[in-house]
N, C-alpha and C positions, 0 to 999 in steps of 0.2 A: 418823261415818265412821271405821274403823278404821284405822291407822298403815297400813297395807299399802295401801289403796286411796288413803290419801293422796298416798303415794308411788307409785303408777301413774299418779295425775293429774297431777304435778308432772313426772314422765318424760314423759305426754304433751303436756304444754305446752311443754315445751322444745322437744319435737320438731317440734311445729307452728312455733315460732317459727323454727326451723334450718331445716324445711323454705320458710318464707313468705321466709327471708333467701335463699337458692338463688334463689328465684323471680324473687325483686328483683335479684338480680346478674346471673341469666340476660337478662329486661327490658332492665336496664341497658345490657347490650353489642348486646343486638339494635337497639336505640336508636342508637348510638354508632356502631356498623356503617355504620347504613342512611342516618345525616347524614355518615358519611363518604363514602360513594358519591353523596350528592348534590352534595357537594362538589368533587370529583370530573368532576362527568359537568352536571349541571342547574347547575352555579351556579361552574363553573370561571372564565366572565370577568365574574363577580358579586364574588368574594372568595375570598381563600385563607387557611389554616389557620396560623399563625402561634404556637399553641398547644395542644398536645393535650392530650386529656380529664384525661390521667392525670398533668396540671400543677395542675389545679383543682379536685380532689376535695371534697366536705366531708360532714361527716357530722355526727348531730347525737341524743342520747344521750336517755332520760329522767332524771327526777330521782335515781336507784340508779343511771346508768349505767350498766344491766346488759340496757338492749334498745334497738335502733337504731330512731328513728322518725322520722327523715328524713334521706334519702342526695341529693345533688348532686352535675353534673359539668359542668361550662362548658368549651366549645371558643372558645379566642380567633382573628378573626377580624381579617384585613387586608385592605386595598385593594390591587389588582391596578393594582401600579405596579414600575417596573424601581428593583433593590437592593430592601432589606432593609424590608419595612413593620415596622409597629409595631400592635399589636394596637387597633384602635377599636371596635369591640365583642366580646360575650361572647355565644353564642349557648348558654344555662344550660338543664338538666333538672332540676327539683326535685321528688323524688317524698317526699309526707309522710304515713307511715301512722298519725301520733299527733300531738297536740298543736295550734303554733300555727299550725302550716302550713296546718291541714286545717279546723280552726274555734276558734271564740274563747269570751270570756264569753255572749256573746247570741248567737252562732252557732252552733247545735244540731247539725252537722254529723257523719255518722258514715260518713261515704263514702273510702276513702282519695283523694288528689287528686295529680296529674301536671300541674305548674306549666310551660311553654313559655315560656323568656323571652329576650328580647334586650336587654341591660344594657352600663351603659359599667362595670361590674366584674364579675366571677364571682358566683354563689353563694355562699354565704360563714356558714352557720349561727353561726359564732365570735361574727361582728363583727355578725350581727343584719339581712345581706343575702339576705331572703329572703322567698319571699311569702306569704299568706297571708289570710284574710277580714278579719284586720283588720291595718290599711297598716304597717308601723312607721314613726314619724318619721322615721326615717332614709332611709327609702325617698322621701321628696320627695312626700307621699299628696295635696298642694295642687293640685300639678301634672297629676293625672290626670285624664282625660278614659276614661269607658267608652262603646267603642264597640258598639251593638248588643247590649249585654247582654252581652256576651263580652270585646271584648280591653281592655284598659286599657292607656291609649299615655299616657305620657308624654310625648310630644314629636308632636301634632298639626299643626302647622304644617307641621312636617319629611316629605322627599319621601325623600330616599337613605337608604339603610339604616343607614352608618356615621353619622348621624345620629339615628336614632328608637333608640327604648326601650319596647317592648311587652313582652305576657304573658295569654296564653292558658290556659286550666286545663280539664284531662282528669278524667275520673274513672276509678281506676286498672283497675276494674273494666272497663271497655271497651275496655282494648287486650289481646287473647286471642291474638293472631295476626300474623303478619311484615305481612301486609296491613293488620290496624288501624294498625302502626305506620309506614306509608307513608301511607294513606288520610291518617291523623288527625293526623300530626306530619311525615313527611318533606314531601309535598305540601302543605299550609299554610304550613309556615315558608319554604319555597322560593320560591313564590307572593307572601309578605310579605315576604322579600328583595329582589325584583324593584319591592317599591313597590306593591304590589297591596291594595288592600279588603278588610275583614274576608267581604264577601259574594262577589269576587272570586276571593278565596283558599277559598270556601266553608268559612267556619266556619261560618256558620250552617248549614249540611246537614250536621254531621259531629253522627252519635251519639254520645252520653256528652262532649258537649262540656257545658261548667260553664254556666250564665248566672250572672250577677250580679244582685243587686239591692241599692241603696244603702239602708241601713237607719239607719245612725246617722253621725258623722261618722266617717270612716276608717275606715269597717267595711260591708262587705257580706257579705247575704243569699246562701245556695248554693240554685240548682233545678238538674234537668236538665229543666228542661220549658219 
């Protein structure tokens, strides 16, 4: 390959990659929008916003630092009580186009994945608050219960929200449109605020939803089927 078409390729790599970062930012806010209007309107004497997005960013590099391949934003989340709440959960997006987010050593994964979680902290890339096919110790991986191949709850026992700690996983490919991202995340997560079932809240009918399957300890298998 001559110097000249090397240097077209490396222009149009960047370019793809400036263009795929727009896409992800554009995603982002349509996201952020559409749980704020749920907030808002479906879920007003459920919990109020005690946190915005743009308190809990995170973001998370490859090894050069020199490409973004998993971006997070957690809305902190209060009880609907008179005075000042305090934040009791963290209702997190973690969208991860590289690395541990999306698959592991034994996890062949090449799918980018859109993580839905309700945590008693933010996302958090830094401190290693984040999820992924295989659990990290820090994530409490003992404690999980997978319900239906889909959501892994933390906290089964538990009925009310400010309570529980689940996380559902999308695959990035299937939210195309305002409507995927109501069908597939506003409506779910809404539904499991209320205390509702993974079949309830129909995650099971929703396309491009993740299933799980336990494969090794702390590590699960990705289908969409």
């Amino acid at each position: 390959m001559s110097q000249k078409n090397i240097g077209i390729s490396i222009h149009q790599s960047v370019k793809m990659i400036e263009q795929a970062g727009r896409e992800i930012d554009s995603l982002s806010k349509l996201i952020q929008l559409e749980i704020d209007n749920a907030m808002s309107s479906k879920l007003s004497t459920v919990c109020k916003i005690v946190e915005s997005w743009n308190e809990n960013l995170s973001e998370l590099y490859d090894e050069l630092e020199f490409v973004c391949t998993g971006y997070a934003f957690s809305l902190g989340l209060g009880q609907i009580k008179k005075g000042r709440s305090t934040t009791a959960r963290w209702l997190g997006v973690q969208i991860s186009l590289a690395g541990d987010g999306m698959c592991s050593e034994i996890v062949e994964n090449e799918q980018p994945l859109v993580h839905i979680n309700l945590w008693n902290h933010p996302v958090y890339f830094d401190e290693e608050l984040y999820m992924g096919p295989k659990i990290k110790p820090v994530m409490s991986p003992d404690s999980i219960v997978l319900i239906n191949n889909i959501l892994f709850d933390w906290t089964p026992e538990k009925a009310l929200w400010q309570d529980k700690e689940w996380t559902y996983s999308l695959f990035l490919t299937s939210l195309n449109t305002i409507d995927d991202i109501r069908k597939k995340i506003v409506q779910p997560v809404t539904e499991l605020m209320k205390s509702a079932s993974p079949e309830q809240a129909k995650l099971t009918e929703i396309e491009g939803v993740v299933r799980y399957i336990k494969i090794d300890e702390n590590q699960y298998d990705i289908s969409n089927m």
